[in-house]
TORNU-562273 format. One record per residue (C-alpha): residue in three letters; residue number from 1; x, y, z. Coordinates in Angstrom, 3 decimals, m for minus. Layout:
! residues N
R type seq        x        y        z
R  ala NUM        X        Y        Z
...
! end
This chain:
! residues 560
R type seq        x        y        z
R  unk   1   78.655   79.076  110.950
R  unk   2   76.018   79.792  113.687
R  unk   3   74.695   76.766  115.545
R  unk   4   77.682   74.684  114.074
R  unk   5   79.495   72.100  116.701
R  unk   6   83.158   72.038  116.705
R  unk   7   82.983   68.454  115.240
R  unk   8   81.518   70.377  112.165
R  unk   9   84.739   73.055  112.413
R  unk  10   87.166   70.320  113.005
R  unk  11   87.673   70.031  108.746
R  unk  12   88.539   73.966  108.477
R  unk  13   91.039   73.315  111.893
R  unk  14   93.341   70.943  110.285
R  unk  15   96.518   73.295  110.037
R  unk  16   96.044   74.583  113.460
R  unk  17   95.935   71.185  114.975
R  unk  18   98.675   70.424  112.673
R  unk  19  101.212   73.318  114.062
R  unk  20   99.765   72.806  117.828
R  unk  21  100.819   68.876  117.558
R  unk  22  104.365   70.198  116.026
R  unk  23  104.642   72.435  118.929
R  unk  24  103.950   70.082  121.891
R  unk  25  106.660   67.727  119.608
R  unk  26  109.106   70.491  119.626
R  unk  27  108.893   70.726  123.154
R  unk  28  109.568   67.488  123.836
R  unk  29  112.950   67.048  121.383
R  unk  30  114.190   70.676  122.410
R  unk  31  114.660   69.503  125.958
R  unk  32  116.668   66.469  124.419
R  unk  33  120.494   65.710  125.678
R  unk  34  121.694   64.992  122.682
R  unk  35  122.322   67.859  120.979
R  unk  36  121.482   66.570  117.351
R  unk  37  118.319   65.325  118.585
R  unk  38  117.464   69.150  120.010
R  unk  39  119.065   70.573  116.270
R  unk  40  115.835   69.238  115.376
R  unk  41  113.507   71.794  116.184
R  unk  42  114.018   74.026  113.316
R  unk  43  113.481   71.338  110.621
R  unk  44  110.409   69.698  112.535
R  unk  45  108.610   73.443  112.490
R  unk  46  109.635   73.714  109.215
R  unk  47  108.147   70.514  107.882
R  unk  48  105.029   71.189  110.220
R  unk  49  104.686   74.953  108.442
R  unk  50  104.851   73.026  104.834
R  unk  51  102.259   70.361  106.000
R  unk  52  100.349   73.084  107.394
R  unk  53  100.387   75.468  104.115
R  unk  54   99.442   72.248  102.040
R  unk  55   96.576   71.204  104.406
R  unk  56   95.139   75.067  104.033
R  unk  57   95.163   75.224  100.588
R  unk  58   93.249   71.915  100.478
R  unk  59   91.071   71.962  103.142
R  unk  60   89.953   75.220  103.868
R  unk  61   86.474   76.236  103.026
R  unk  62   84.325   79.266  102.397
R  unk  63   83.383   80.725  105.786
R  unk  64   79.813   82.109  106.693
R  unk  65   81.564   85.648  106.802
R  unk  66   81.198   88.699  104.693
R  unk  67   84.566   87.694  103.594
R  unk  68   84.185   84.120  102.887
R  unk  69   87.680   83.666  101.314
R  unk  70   89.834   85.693  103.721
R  unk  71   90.548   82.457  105.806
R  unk  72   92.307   80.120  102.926
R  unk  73   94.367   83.526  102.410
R  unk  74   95.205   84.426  105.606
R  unk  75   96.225   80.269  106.303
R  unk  76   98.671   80.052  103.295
R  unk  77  100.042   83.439  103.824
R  unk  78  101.102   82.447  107.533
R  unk  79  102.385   79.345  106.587
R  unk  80  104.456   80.459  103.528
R  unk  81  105.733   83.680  105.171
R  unk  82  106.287   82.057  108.485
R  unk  83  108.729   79.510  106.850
R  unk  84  110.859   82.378  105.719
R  unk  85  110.624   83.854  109.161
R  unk  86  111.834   80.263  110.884
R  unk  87  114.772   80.102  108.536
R  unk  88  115.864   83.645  109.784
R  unk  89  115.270   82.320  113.129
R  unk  90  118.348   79.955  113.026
R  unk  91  120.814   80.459  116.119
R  unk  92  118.752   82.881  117.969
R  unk  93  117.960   80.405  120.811
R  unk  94  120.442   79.453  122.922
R  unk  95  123.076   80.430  120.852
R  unk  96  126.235   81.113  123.330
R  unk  97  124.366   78.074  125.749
R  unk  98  124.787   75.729  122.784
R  unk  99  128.735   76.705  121.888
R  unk 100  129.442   76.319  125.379
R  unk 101  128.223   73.115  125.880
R  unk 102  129.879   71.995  122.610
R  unk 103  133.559   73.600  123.542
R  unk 104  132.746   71.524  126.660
R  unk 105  132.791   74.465  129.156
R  unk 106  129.452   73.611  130.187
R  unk 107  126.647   71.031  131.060
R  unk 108  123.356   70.707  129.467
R  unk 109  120.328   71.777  132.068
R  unk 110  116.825   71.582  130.792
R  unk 111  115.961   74.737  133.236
R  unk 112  118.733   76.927  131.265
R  unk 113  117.918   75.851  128.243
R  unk 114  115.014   77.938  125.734
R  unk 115  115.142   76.671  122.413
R  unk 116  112.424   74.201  123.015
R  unk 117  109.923   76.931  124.457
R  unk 118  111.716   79.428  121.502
R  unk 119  110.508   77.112  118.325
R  unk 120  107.314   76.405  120.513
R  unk 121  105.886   79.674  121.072
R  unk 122  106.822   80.557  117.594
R  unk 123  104.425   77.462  116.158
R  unk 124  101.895   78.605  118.846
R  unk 125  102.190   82.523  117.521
R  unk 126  101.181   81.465  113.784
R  unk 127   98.648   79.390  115.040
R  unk 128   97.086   82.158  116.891
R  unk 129   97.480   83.989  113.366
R  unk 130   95.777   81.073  111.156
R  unk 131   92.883   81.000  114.147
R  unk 132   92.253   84.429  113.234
R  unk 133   92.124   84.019  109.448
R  unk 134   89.353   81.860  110.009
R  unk 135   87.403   83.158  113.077
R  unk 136   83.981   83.113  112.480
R  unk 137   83.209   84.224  116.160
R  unk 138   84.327   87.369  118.526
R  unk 139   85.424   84.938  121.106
R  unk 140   86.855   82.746  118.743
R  unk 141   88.559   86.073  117.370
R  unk 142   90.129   87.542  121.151
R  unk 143   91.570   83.958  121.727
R  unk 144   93.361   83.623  118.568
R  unk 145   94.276   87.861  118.847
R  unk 146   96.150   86.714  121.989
R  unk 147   97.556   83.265  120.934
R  unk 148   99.046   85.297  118.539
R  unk 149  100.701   88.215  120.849
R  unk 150  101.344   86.359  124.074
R  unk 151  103.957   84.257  122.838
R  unk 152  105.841   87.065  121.194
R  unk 153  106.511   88.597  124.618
R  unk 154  108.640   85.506  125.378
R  unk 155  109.807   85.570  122.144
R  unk 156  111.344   89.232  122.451
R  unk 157  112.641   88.810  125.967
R  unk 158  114.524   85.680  125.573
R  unk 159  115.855   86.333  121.740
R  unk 160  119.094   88.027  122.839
R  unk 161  121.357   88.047  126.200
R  unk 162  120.951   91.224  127.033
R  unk 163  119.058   93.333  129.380
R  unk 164  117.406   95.580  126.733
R  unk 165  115.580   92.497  125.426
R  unk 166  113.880   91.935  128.818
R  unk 167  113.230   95.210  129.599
R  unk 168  111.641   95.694  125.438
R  unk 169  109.469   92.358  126.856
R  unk 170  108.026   94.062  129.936
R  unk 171  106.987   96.757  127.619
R  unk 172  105.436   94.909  124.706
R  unk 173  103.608   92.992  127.663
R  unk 174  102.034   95.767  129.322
R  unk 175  101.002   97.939  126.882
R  unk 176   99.690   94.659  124.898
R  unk 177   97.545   93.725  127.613
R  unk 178   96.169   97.399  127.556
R  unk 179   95.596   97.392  123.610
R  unk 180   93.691   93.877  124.650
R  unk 181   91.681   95.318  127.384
R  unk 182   90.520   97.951  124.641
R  unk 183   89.668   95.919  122.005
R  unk 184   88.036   93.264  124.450
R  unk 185   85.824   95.862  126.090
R  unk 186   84.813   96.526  122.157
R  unk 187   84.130   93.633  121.670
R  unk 188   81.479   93.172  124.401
R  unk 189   79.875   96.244  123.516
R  unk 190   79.290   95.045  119.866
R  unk 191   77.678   91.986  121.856
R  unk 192   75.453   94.274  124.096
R  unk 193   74.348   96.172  120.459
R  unk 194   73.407   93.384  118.198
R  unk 195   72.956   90.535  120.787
R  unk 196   75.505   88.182  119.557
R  unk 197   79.150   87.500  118.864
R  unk 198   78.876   85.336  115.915
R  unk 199   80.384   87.321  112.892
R  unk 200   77.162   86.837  110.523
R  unk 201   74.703   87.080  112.859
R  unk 202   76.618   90.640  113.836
R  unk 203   76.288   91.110  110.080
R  unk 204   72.583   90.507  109.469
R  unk 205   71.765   92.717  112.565
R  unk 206   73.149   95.519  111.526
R  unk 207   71.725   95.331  108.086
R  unk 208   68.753   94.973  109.826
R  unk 209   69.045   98.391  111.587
R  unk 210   70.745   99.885  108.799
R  unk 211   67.131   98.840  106.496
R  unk 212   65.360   99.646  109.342
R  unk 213   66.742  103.860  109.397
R  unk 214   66.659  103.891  105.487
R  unk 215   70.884  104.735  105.873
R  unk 216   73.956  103.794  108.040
R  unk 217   73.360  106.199  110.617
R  unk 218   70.089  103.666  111.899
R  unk 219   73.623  101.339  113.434
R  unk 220   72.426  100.799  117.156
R  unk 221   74.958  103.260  118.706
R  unk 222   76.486  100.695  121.648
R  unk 223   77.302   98.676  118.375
R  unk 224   79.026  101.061  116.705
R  unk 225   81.056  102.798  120.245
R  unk 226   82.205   98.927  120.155
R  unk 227   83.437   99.124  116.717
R  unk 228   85.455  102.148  117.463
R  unk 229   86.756  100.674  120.664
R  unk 230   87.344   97.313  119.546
R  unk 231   89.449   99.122  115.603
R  unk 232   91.655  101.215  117.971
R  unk 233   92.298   98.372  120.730
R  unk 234   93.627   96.119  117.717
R  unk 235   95.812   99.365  116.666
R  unk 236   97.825   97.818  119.045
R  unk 237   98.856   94.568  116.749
R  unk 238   98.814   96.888  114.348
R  unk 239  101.423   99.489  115.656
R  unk 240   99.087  102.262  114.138
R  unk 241   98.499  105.363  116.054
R  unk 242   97.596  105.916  119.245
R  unk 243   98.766  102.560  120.090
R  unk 244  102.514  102.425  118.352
R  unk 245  104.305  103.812  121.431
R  unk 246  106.014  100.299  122.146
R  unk 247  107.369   99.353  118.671
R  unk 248  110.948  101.072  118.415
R  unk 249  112.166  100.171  121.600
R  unk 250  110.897   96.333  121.115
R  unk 251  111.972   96.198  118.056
R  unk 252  115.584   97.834  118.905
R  unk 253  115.429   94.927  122.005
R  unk 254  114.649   92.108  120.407
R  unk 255  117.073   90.375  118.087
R  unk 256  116.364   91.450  114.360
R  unk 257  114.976   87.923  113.810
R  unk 258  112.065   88.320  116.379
R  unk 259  111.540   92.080  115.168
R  unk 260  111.030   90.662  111.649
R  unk 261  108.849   88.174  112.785
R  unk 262  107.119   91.125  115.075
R  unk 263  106.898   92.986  112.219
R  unk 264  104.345   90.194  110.133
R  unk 265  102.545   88.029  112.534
R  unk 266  100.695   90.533  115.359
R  unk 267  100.666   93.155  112.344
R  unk 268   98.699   90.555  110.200
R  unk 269   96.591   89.251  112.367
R  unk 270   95.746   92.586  113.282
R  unk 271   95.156   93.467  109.939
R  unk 272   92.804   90.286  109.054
R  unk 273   91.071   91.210  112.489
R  unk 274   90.295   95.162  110.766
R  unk 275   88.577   93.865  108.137
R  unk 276   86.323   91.302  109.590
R  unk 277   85.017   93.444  112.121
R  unk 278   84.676   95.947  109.307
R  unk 279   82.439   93.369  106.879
R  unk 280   80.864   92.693  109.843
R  unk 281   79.423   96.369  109.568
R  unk 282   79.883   96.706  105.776
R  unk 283   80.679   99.534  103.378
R  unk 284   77.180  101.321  102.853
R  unk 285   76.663  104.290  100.198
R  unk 286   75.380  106.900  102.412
R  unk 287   71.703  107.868  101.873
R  unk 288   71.790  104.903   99.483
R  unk 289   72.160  101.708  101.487
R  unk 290   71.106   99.362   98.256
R  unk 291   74.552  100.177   96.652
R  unk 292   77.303   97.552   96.724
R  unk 293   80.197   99.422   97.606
R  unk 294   80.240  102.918   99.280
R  unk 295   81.935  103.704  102.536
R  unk 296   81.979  102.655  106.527
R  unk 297   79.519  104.627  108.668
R  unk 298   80.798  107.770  109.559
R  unk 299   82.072  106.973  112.742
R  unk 300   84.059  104.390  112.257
R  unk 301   84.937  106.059  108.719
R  unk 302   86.600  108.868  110.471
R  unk 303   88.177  106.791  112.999
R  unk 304   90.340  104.430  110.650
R  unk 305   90.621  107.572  108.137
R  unk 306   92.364  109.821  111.404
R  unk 307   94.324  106.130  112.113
R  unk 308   95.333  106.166  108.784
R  unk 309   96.907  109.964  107.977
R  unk 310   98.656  109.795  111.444
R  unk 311   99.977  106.426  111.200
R  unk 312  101.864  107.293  107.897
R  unk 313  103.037  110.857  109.109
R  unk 314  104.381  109.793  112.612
R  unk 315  106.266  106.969  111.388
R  unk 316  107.743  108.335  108.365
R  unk 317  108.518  111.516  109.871
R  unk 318  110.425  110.101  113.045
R  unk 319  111.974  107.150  110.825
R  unk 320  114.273  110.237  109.237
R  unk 321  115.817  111.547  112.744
R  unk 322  116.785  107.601  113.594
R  unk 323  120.005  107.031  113.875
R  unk 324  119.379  102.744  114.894
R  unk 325  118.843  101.020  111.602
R  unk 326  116.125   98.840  113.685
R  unk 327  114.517  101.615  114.784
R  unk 328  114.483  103.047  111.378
R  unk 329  112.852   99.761  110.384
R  unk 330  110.297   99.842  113.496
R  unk 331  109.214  103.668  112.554
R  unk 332  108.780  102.199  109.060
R  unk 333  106.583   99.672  110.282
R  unk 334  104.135  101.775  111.587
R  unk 335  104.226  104.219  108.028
R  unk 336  102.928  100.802  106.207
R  unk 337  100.349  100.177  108.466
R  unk 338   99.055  103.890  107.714
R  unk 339   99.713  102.411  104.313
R  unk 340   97.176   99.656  104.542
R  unk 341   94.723  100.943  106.777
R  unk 342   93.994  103.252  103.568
R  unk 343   92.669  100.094  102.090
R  unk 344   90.576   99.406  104.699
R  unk 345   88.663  103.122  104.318
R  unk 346   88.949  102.484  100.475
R  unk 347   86.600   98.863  101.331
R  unk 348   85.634   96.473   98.224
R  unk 349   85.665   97.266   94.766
R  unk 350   84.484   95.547   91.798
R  unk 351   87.894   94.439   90.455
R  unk 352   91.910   94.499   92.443
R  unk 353   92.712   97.851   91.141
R  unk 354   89.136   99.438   92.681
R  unk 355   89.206   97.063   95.817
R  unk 356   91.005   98.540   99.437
R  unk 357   90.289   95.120  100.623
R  unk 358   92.575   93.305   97.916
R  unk 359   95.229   96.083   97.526
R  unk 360   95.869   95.083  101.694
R  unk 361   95.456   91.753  101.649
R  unk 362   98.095   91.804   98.688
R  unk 363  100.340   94.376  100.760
R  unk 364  100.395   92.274  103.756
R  unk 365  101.840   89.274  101.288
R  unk 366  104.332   91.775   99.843
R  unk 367  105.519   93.709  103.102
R  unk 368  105.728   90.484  104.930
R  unk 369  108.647   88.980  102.097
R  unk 370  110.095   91.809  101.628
R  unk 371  110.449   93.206  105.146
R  unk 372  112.950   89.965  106.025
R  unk 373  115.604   90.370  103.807
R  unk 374  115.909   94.019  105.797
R  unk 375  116.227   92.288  108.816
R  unk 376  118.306   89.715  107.522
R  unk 377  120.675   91.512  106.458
R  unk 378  121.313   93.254  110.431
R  unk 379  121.017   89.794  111.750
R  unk 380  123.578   88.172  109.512
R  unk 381  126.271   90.668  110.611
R  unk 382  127.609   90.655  113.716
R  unk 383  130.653   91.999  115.983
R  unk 384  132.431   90.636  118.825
R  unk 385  131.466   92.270  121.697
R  unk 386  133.088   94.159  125.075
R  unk 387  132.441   90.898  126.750
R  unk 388  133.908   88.434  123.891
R  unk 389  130.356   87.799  122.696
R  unk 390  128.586   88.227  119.083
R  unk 391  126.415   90.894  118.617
R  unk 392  124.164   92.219  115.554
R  unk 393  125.186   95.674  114.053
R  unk 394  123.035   98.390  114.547
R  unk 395  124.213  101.548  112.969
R  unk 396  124.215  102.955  109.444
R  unk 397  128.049  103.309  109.969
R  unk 398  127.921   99.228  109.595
R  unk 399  126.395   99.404  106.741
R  unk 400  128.199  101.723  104.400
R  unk 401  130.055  100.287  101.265
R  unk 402  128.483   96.663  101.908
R  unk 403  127.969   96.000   98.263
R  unk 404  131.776   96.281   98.250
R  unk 405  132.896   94.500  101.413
R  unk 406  129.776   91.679  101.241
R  unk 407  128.490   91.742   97.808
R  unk 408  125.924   89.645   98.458
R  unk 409  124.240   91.282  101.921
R  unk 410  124.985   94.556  100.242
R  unk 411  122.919   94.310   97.298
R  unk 412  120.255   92.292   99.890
R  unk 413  119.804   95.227  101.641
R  unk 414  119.381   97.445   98.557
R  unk 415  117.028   95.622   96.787
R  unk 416  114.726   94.932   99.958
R  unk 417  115.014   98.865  100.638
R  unk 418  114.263   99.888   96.982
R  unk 419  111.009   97.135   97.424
R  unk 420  109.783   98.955  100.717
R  unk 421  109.926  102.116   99.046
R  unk 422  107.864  100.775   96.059
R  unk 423  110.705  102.266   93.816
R  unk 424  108.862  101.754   90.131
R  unk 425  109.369   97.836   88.343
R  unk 426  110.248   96.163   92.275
R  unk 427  107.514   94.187   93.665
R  unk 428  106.910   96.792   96.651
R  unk 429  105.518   99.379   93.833
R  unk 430  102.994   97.035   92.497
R  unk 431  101.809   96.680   95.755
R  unk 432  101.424  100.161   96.914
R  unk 433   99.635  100.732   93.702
R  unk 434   96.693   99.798   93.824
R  unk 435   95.987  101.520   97.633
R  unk 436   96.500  104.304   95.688
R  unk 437   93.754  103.388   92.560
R  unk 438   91.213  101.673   95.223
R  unk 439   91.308  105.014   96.996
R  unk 440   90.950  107.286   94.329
R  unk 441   87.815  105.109   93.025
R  unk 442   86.645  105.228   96.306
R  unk 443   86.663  109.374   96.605
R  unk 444   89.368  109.708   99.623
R  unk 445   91.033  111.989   97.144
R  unk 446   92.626  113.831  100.423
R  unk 447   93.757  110.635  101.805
R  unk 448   95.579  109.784   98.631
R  unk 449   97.653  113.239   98.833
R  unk 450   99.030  112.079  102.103
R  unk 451   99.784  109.044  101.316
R  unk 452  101.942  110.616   98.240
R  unk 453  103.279  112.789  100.545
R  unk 454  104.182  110.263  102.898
R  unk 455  105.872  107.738  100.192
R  unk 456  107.955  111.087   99.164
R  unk 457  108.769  110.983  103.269
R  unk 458  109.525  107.595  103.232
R  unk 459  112.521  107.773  100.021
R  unk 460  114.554  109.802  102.165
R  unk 461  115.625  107.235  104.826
R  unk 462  114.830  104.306  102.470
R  unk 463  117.496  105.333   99.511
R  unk 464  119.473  106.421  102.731
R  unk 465  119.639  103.015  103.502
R  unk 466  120.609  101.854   99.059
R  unk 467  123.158  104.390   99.395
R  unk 468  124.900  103.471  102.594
R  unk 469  125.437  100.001  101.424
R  unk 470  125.887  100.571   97.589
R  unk 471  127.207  104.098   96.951
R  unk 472  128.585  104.782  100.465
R  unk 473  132.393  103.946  101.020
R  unk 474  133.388  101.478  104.172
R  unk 475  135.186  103.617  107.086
R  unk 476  136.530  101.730  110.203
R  unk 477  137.112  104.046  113.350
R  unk 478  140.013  103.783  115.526
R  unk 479  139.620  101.387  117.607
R  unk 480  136.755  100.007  116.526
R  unk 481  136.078   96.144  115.801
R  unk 482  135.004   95.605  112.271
R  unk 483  131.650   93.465  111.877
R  unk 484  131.679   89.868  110.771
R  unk 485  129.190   87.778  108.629
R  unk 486  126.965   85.519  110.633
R  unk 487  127.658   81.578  110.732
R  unk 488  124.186   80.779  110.565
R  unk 489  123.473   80.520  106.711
R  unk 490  119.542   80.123  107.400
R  unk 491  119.982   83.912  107.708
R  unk 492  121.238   84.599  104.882
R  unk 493  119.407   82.475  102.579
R  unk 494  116.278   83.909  103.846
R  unk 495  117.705   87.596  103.032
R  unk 496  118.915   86.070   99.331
R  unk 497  115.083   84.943   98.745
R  unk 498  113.656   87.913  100.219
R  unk 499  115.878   89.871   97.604
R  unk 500  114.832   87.725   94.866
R  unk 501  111.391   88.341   95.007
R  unk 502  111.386   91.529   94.859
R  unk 503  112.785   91.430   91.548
R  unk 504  111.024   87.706   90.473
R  unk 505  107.686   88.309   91.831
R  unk 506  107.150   91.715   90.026
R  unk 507  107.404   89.950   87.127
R  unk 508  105.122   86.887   87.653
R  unk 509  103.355   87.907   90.312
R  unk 510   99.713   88.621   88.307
R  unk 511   98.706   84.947   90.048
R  unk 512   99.314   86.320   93.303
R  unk 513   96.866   89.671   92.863
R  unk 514   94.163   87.630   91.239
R  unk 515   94.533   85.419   94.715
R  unk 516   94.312   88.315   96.809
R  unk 517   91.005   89.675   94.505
R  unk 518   89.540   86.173   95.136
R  unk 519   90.126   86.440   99.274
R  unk 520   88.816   89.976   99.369
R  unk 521   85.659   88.658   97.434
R  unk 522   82.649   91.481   99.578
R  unk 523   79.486   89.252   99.920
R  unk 524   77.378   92.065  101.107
R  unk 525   74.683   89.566  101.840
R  unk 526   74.757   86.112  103.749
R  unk 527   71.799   84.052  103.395
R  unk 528   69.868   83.487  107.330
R  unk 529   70.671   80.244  108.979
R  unk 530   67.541   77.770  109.367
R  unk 531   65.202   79.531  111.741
R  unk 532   65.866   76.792  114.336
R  unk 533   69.379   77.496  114.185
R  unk 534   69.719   80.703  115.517
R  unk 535   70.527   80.991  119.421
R  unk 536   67.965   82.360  121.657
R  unk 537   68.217   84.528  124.351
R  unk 538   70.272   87.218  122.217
R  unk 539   70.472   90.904  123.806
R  unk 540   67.473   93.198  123.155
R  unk 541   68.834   94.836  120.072
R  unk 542   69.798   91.628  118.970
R  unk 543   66.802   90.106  119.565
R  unk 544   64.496   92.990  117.456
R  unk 545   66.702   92.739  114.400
R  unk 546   66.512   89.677  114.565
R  unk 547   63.357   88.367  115.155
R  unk 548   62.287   91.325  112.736
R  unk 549   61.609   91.137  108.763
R  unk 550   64.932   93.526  107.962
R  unk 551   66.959   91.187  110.052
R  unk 552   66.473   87.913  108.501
R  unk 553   68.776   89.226  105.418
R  unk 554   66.548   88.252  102.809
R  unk 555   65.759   92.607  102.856
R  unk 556   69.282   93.488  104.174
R  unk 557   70.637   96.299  102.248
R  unk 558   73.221   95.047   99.269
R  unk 559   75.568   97.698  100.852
R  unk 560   76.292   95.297  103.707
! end
């Protein structure tokens, strides 16, 4: 949308201004003294999410990117997994705060008090995520990358009452503001090579230098160092290698509420990041740049392809020597993002079994349900603690003969286990699927064998899991105090519908792919604004494509 005013954006905005209304509302009513007034905040986020969701589906158009439908897609999918996310939420704001001032052992202080800042930053985190669903713009893009992260920092160091979560806080800050110092100095290099930050007018540059070389290898090479940079800087959101460092220790910190919701938002937002920056560029046949779908130019090929054979190995292969269900789950975390990123390489294809781009936006849908029941299952049991306070279990030794003791956590956890693994008929098989097939018709026949080999990695800890809770008998040590089921419901109920859709959405879950094949629609060539629309006083290389015949797109190559 190049030249276009904000007043013109303001109709594609409406669920973003939506949530960031709810937020400044939620603000407001958490700081309440009346405690049923500040009970509020959950239901007011939740009603905003639903408006939100409706307003996205409705109002969202097209974009003037080489993925015009990823932003409806990306919208909806926030909204409707981030309502499943709040309802796991419940009671993990100022929890023991709250029961004290209800027993009357305590006085309500604003300055003490977090839930209003909690439910806030949480609105303002899927904002950030819905922002970049529809960026259109690389400024537009790092805002919205860091409206998404920077509230999660909060979010991990105030979600418990201990020390760990503060220190997992520090952590995820610094090394997040070094994954966006990466990705930003990308970004700026992609502005020095094609003279612009807008995402089509990146587009039709590049195809311009692309026609102009006769093959990909013509891409202005400051362009495509950015490209790199900017792919491995948002590795970070990603928790893909060489930027996953962080993720088992913030994820064994936070609460396993906030490492669910760690586990979708940055991760998504990440992901919908990839693959504009990616269309921006296009997938280009080598030696034959008027064929619709080939693959990414070699450098940035081989970058995401190295990202992607790692990713899977280290976290699968470390997930097995965890003894911390969380960090089982974190190490797990980083395996699917290997997962997805083979999409990426794999790029468009003609139909959702050939396309990489469908396959992850379909993944991201699938991982992001699926993934809370996990976590709901840790946060809905709980032990007292040395000091007389709750705290969530944490140990496979927790876990063993559930199905027996808590029938209905038990077979939670096995069924959202059995999805992650993709075990045949559960919803997580039809996912993985077709990153498999969209490889394979893509040639990355190696990249397929370790991804095999990786999903074989993966069953051992993930039937681990199953077989604690269902197979596994209960064993209480000496001593030890036994765990206790949450008294937040919210948590469970989001585990119960996590559960059920792995088994319900296998089943009548065709509408769902043929949504995800409509977002990852490839248009490989976006008509040139009016000539008295486009900005002057680009960069150089900007400025020749440009301002040259191969850069008005009319001759840009169909493989971009």
């Amino acid at each position: 949308m190049l030249g276009m005013s904000m007043r013109e954006k303001l109709p594609a905005l409406w669920p973003e201004i939506v949530l960031f209304v709810a937020a400044c509302v939620v603000m407001v009513v958490g700081l309440s003294r009346d405690a049923k007034i500040r009970n509020l905040c959950l239901p007011l986020c939740l009603g905003a999410l639903g408006l939100a969701g409706i307003l996205a589906w409705t109002t969202t158009p097209a974009m003037d990117v080489a993925l015009p439908g990823l932003a409806k897609f990306g919208k909806v999918l926030a909204a409707g997994v981030g309502a499943l996310l709040l309802v796991l939420l419940s009671g993990t704001a100022d929890r023991e705060y709250e029961a004290a001032i209800a027993r009357g052992t305590d006085r309500y202080d604003p300055l003490r008090a977090s839930r209003a800042e909690f439910y806030a930053f949480f609105l303002f985190s899927i904002t950030g995520l819905m922002l970049c669903a529809g960026a259109d713009d690389l400024i537009l893009l790092f805002l919205a990358l860091e409206l998404t992260s920077l509230p999660t920092y909060i979010m991990v160091s105030i979600s418990t009452r201990h020390g760990r979560s503060m220190e997992a806080g520090v952590k995820y800050f610094f090394l997040g503001a070094l994954g966006a110092a990466i990705f930003l100095y990308g970004f700026t290099l992609i502005y020095g090579g094609t003279g612009s930050t807008n995402l089509a007018q990146i587009h039709r540059v590049l195809a311009g230098q692309v026609a102009a070389a006769g093959s990909p290898s013509g891409i202005n090479a400051i362009a495509m160092a950015g490209l790199v940079l900017s792919v491995i800087g948002v590795g970070f959101k990603i928790a893909a290698v060489p930027m996953h460092f962080y993720t088992p220790d913030v994820y064994q910190g936070a609460s396993s509420s906030v490492a669910a919701f760690l586990a979708f938002v940055p991760k998504t937002a990440g992901f919908l990041t990839i693959l504009l920056l990616c269309a921006s560029v296009g997938w280009v046949a080598a030696g034959h740049p008027d064929d619709k779908f080939g693959s990414l130019p070699s450098p940035l090929h081989e970058t995401l392809w190295l990202m992607a054979a790692l990713t899977m190995t280290v976290g699968n292969v470390l997930a097995v020597i965890q003894t911390s269900v969380k960090r089982v789950l974190a190490y797990s975390s980083i395996a699917h993002s290997g997962y997805m990123l083979v999409g990426v390489v794999a790029g468009p294809g003609d139909g959702f079994a050939s396309s990489g781009i469908a396959a992850v936006l379909f993944y991201l849908l699938t991982y992001g349900v699926i993934n809370v029941g996990a976590f709901a299952v840790l946060a809905s049991l709980e032990r007292v603690g040395s000091d007389g306070k709750p705290e969530e279990i944490d140990s496979f030794d927790d876990l063993r003969g559930l199905c027996r003791t808590r029938p209905l956590l038990g077979y939670t956890l096995v069924l959202s286990s059995l999805g992650l693994l993709g075990l045949p008929l559960t919803l997580g098989f039809w996912a993985k699927l077709p990153l498999f097939t969209s490889a394979l018709a893509s040639g990355e026949t190696v990249l397929v064998l370790i991804l095999a080999v990786n999903s074989a990695i993966a069953a051992y800890y993930y039937l681990g899991l199953a077989r604690a809770a269902w197979l596994d008998v209960a064993e209480q040590a000496p001593g030890a105090v036994p765990a206790r089921v949450t008294p937040f419901l919210g948590r469970i109920l989001a585990g119960v519908v996590s559960a059920g859709c792995v088994i319900v959405l296998a089943i009548v879950g065709a509408g769902l792919m043929t949504w995800a094949k409509d977002a990852a629609e490839y248009r490989f060539r976006i008509a040139p604004p009016p000539a008295a629309s486009i900005e002057p006083g680009v960069g150089p290389a900007g400025a020749a494509a440009v301002g040259g015949e191969t850069g008005t797109g009319t001759h840009a190559p169909k493989g971009l």
